[in-house]
Z-matrix of the N, CA and C atoms (Angstrom, degrees):
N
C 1 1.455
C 2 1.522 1 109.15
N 3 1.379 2 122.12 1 129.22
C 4 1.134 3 126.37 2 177.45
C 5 1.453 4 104.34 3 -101.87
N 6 1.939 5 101.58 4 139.05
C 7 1.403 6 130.04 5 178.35
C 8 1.594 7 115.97 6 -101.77
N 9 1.318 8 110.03 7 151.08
C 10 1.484 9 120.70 8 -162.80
C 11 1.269 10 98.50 9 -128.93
N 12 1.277 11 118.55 10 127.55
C 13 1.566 12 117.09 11 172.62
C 14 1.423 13 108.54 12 -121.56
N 15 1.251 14 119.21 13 114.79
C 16 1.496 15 118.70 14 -172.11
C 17 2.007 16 113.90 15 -96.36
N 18 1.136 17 116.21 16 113.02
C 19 1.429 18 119.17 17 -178.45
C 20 1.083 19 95.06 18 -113.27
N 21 1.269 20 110.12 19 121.47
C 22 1.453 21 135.39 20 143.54
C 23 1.339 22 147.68 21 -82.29
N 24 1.535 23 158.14 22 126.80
C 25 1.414 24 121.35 23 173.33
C 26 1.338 25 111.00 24 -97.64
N 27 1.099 26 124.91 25 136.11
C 28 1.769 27 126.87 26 161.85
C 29 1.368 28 105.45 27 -113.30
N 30 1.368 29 96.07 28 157.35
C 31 1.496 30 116.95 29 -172.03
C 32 1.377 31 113.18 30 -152.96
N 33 1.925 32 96.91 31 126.29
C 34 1.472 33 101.30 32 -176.00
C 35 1.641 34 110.62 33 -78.99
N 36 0.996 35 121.88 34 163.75
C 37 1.312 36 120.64 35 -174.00
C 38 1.911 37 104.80 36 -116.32
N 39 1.302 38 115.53 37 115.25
C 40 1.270 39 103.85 38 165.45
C 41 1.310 40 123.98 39 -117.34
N 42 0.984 41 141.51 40 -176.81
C 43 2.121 42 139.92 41 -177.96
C 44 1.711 43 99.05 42 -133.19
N 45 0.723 44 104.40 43 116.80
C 46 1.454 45 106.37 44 175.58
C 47 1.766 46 112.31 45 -114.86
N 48 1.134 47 125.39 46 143.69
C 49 1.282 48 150.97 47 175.09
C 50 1.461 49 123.87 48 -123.44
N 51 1.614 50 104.58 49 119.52
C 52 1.753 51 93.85 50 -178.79
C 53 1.969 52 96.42 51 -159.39
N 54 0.814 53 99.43 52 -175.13
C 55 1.665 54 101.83 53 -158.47
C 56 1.636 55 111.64 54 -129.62
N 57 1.167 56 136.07 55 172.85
C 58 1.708 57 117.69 56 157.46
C 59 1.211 58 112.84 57 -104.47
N 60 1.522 59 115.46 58 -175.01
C 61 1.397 60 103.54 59 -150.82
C 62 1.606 61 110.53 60 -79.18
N 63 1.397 62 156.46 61 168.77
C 64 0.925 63 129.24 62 -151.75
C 65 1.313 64 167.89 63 -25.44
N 66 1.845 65 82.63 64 55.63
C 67 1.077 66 121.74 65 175.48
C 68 1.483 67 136.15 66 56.37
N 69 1.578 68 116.30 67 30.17
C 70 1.319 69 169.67 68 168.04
C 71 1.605 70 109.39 69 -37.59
N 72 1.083 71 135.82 70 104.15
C 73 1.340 72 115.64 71 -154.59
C 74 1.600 73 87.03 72 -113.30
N 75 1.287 74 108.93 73 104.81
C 76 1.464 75 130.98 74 -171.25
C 77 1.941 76 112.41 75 -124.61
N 78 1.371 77 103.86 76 -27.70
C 79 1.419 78 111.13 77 165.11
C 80 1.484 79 116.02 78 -67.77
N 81 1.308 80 124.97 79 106.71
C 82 1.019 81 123.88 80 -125.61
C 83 1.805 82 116.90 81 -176.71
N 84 1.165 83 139.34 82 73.63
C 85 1.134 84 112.83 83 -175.56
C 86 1.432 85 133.91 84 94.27
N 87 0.833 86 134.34 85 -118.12
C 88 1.951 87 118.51 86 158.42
C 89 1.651 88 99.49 87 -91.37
N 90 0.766 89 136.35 88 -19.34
C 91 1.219 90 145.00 89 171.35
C 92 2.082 91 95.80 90 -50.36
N 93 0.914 92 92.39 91 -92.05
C 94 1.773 93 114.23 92 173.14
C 95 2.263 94 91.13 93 -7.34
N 96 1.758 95 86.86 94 -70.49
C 97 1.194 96 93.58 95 -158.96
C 98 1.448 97 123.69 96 -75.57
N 99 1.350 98 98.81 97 -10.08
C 100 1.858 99 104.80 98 167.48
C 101 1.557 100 105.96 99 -91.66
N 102 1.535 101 133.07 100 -8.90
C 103 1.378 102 123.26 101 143.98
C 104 1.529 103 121.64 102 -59.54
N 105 1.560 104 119.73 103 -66.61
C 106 1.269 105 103.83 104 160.86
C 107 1.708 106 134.78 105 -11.11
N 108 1.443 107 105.66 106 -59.40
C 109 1.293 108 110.86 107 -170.97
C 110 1.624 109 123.81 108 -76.76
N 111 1.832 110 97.81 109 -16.25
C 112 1.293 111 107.10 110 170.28
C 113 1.336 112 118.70 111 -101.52
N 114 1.436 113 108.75 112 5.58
C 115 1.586 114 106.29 113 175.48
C 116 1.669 115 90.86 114 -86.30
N 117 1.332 116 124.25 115 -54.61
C 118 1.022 117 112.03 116 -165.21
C 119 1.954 118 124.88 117 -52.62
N 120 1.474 119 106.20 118 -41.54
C 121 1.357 120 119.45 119 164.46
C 122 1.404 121 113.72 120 -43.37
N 123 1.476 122 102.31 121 -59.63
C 124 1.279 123 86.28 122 -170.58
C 125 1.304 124 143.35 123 -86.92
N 126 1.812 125 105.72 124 18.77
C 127 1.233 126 135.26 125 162.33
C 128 1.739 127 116.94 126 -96.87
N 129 1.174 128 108.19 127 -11.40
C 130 1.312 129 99.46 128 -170.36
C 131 1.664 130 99.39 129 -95.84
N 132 1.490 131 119.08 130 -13.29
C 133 1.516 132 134.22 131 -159.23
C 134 1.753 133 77.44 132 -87.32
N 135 0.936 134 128.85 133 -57.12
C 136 1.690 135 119.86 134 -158.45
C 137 2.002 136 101.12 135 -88.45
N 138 1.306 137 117.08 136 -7.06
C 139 1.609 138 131.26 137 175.45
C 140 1.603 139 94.94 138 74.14
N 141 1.598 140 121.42 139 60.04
C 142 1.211 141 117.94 140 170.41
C 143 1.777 142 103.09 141 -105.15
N 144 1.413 143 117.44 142 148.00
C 145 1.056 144 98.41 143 178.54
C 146 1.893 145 107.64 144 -114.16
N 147 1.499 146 102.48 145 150.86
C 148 1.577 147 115.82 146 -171.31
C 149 1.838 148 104.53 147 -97.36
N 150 1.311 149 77.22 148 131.42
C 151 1.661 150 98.48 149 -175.07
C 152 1.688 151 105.25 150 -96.88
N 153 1.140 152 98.01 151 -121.56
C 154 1.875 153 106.64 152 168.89
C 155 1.180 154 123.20 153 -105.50
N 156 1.055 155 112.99 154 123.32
C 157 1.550 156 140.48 155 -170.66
C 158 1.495 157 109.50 156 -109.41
N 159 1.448 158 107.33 157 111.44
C 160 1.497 159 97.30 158 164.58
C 161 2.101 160 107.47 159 -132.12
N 162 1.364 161 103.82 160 132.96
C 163 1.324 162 96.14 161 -179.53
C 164 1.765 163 117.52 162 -122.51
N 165 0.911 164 71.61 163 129.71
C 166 1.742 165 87.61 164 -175.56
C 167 1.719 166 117.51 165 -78.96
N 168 1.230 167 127.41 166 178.94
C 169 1.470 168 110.46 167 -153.29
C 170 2.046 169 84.25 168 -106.20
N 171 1.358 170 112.06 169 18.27
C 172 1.788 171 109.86 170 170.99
C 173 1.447 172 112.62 171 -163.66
N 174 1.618 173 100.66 172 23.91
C 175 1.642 174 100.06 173 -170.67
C 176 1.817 175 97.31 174 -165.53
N 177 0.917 176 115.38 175 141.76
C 178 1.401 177 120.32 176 156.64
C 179 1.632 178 139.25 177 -138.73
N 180 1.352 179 128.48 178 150.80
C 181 1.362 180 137.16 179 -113.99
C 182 1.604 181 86.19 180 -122.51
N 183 0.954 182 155.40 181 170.48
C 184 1.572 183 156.22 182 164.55
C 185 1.129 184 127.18 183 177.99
N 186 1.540 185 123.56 184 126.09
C 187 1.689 186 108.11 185 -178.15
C 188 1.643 187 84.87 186 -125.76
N 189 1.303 188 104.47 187 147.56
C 190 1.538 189 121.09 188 -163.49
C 191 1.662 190 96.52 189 -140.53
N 192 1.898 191 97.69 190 114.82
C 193 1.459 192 94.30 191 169.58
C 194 1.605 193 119.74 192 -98.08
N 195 1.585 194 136.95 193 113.25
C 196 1.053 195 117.85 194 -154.48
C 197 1.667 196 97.25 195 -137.16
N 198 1.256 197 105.73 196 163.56
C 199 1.730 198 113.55 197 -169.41
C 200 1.952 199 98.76 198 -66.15
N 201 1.257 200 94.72 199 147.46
C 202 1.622 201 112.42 200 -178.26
C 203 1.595 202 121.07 201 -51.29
N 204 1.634 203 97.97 202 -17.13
C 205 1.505 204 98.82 203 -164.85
C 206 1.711 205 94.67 204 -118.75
N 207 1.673 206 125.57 205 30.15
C 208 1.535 207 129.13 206 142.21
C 209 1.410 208 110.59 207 -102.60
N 210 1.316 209 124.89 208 141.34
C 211 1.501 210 148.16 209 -179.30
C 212 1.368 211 91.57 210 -83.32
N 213 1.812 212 105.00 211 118.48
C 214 1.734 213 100.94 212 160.96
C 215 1.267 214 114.02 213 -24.96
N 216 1.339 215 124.43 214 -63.52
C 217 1.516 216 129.45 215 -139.59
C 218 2.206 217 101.12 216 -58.46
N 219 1.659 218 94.10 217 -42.34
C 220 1.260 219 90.17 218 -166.79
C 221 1.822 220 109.03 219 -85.95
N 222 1.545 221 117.41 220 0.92
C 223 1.366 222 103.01 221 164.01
C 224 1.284 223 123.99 222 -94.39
N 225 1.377 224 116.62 223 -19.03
C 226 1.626 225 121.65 224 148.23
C 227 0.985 226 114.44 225 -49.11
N 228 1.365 227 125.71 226 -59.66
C 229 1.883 228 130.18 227 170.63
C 230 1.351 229 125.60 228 -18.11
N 231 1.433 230 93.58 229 -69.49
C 232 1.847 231 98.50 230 162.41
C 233 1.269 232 126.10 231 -57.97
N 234 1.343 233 113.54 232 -55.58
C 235 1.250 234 117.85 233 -162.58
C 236 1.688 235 109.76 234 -73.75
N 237 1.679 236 132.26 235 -6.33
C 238 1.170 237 140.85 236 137.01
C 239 1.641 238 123.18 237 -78.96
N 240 1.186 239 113.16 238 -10.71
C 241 1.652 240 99.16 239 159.10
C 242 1.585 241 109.07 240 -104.04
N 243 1.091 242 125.95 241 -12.49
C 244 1.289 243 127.30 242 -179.77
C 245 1.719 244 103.15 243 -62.07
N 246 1.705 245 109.58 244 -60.57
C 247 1.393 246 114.38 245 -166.34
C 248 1.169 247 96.35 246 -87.05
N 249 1.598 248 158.85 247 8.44
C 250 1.481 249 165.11 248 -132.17
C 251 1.539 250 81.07 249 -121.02
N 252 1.628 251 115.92 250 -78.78
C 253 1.564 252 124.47 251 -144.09
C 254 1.795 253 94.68 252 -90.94
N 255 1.280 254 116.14 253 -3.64
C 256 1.531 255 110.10 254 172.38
C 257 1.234 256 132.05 255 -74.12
N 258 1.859 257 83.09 256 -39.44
C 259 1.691 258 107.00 257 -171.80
C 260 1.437 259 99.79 258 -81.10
N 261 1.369 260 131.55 259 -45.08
C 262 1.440 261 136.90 260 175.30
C 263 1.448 262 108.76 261 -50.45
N 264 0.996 263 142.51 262 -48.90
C 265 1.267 264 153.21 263 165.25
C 266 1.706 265 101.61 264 -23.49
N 267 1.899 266 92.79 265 -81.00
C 268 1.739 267 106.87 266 -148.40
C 269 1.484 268 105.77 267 -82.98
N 270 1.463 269 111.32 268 -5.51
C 271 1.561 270 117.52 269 166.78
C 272 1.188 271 99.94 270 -114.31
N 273 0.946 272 125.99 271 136.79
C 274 1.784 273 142.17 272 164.20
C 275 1.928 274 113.93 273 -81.36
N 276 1.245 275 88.82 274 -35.65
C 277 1.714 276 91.54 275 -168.30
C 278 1.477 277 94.10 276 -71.87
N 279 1.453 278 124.45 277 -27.25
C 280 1.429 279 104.09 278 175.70
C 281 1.794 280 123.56 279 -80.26
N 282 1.194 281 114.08 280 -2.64
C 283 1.382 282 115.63 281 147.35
C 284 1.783 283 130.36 282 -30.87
N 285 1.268 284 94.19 283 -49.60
C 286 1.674 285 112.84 284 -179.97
C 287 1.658 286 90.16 285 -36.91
N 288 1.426 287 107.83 286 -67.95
C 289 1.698 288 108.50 287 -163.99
C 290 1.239 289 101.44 288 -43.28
N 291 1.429 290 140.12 289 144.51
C 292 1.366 291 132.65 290 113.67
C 293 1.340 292 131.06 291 -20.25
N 294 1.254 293 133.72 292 -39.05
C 295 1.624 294 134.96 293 160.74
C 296 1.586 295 99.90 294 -138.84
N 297 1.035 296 93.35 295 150.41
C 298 1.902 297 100.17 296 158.89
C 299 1.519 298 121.16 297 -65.26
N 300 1.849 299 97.20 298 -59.90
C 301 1.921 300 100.89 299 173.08
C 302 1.230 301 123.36 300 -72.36
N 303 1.345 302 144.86 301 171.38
C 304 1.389 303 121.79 302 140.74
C 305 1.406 304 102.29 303 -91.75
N 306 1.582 305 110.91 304 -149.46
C 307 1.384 306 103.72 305 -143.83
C 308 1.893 307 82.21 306 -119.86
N 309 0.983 308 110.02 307 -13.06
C 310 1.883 309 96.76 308 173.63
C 311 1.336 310 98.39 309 -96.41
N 312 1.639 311 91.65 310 160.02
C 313 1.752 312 108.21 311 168.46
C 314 1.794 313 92.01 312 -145.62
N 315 1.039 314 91.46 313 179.40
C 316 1.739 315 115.78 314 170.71
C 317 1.497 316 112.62 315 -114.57
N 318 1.059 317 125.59 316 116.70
C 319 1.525 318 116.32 317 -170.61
C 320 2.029 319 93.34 318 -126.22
N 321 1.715 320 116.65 319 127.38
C 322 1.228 321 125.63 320 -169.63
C 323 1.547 322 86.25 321 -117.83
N 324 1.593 323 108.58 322 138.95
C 325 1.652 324 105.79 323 162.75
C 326 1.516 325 118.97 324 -83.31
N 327 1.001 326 123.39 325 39.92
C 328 1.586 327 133.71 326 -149.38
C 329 1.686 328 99.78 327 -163.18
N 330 1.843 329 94.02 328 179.00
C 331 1.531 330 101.54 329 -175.10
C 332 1.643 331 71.61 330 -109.51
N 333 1.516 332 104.01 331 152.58
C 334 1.336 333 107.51 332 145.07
C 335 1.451 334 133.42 333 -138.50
N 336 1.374 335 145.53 334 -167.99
C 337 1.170 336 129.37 335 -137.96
C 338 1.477 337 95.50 336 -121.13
N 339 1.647 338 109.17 337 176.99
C 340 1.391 339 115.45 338 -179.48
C 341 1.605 340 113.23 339 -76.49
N 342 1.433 341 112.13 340 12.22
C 343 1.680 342 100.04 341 170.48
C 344 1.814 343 108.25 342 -83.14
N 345 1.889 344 78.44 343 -35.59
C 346 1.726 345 76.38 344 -153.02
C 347 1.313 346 103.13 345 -63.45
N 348 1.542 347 114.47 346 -32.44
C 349 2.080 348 116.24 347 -162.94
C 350 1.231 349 84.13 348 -59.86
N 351 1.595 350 145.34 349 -40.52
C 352 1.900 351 114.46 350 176.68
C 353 1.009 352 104.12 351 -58.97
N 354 1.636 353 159.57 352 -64.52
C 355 1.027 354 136.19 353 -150.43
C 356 0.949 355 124.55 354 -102.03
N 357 1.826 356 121.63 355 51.26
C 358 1.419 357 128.08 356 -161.49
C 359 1.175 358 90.80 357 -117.88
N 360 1.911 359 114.81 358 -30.49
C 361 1.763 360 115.41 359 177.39
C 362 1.098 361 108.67 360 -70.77
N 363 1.395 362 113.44 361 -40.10
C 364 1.750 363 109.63 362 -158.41
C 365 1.589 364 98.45 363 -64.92
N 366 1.705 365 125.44 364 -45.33
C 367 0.915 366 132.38 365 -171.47
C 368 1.374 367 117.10 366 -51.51
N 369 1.519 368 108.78 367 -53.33
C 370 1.931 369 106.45 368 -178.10
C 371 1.615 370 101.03 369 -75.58
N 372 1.476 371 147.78 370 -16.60
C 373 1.567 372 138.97 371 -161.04
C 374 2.228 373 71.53 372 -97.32
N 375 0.981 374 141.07 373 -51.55
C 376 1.202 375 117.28 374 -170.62
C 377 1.849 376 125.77 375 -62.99
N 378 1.677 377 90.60 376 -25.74
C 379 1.476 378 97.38 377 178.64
C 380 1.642 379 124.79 378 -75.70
N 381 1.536 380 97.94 379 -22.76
C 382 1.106 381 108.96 380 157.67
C 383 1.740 382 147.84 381 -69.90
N 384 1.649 383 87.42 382 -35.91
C 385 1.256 384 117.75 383 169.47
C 386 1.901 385 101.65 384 -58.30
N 387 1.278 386 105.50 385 -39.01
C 388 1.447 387 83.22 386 -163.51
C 389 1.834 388 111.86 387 -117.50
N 390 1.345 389 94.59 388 14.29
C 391 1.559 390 124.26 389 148.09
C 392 1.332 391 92.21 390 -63.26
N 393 1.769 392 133.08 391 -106.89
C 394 1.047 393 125.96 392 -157.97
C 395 1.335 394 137.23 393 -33.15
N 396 1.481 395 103.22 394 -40.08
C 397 1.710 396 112.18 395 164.34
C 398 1.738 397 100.75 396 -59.09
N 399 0.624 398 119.61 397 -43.44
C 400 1.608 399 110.02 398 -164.14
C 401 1.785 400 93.25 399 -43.12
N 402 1.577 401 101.94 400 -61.73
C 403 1.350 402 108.31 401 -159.83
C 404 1.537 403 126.95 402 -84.71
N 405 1.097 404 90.11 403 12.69
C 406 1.625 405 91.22 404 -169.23
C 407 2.036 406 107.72 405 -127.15
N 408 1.495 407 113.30 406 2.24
C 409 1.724 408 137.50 407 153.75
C 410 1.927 409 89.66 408 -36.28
């Protein structure tokens, strides 16, 4: 009797949203374009695949297709320390920051559209906004 083993790959699709650190619009120029090249690396090193990418000059846009059995949290992980300690490196002026990322993102299990990426900034500069009030009464 002959056996059939069927392998497939699936891939979850996530959108990720995240900003630099106070919100510093330093992406920018070769800057911009030596992120590009390290987003892609450092997705292709773990076999994640890159969807649409859009980066803004203090925020960037990402949909990451990755196997079912990685946790969003930890393929963002890499793929923000990968381009974090690269870009710090080959630019110096981004030293000044204390970090490149901050420490929130927005993570969607889905693609989503060009309404929502506008209101993905307003959303985290408000969550913050009223973070700080909390703590500072």
């Amino acid at each position: 009797m002959l056996s059939i083993n069927l392998v497939y790959q699936q891939r979850l699709w996530y959108s990720f949203f995240w900003e630099t650190k106070r919100r510093k619009s330093v992406l920018v120029g070769s800057i911009r374009e030596k992120l590009e090249q390290l987003i892609n690396d450092a997705a292709a090193e773990k076999g994640f695949e890159v969807g649409k990418r859009v980066i803004y000059p203090n925020a960037v846009y990402l949909e990451l297709g990755v196997d079912p059995k990685v946790a969003p949290h930890n393929a963002l992980a890499h793929v923000r320390a990968r381009t974090s300690g690269a870009l710090r490196s080959h630019f110096p002026e981004l030293k000044k920051l204390p970090s490149l990322w901050t420490r929130d993102y927005v993570v969607y299990n889905q693609r989503v559209d060009e309404t929502t990426l506008g209101s993905l900034s307003r959303w985290i500069s408000e969550k913050k906004r009223s973070i700080k009030a909390k703590y500072t009464r």
